[in-house]
C-alpha positions in Angstrom: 34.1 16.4 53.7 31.1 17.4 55.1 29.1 14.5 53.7 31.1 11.7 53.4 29.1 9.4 55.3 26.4 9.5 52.1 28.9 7.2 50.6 28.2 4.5 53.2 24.6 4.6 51.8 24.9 4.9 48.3 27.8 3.7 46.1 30.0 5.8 44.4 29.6 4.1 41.1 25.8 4.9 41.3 25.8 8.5 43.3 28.1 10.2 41.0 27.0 9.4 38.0 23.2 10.2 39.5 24.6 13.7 40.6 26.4 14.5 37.3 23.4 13.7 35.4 21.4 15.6 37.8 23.6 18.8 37.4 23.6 18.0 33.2 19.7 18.3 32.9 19.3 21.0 35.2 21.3 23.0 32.9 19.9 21.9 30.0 16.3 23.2 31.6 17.7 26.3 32.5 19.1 26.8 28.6 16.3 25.7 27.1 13.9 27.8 29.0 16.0 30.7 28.3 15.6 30.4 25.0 12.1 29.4 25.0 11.4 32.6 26.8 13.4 35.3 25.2 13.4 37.0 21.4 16.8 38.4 21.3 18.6 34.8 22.2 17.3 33.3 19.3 18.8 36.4 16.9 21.9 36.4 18.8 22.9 33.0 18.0 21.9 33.3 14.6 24.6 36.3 14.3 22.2 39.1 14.1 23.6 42.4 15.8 21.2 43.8 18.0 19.3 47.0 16.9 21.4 50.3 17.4 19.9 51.8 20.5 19.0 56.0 19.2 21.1 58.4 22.0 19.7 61.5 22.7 22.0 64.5 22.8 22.5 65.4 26.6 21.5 68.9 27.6 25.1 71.3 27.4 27.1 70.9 31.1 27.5 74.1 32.2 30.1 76.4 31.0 33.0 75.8 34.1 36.0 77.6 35.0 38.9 77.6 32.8 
């Protein structure tokens, strides 16, 4: 490990804890400003479908060899 000698420094029974807690609210941040931030999050876990998108007809390929 390349950074086992943090362990001499901190305890386990403190780092871990510290470092899962750490990883826990920087995903909650990350979440929340998603969803803060965006419309279609919001609708999507409410179970709306998402507005059908209009396609255009392409223009004809060319008439190839047969």
């Amino acid at each position: 490990m390349i950074y086992g000698k943090i362990w001499c420094v901190v305890k386990p029974s403190v780092g871990i804890p510290v470092f899962i807690a750490a990883v826990a609210i920087a995903s909650f941040s990350v979440h929340l400003a998603i969803v803060s931030n965006t419309t279609w999050v919001k609708g999507f876990l409410n179970g709306k479908a998402a507005a059908p998108v209009a396609v255009t007809a392409a223009a004809e390929a060319p008439a190839g060899k047969k």
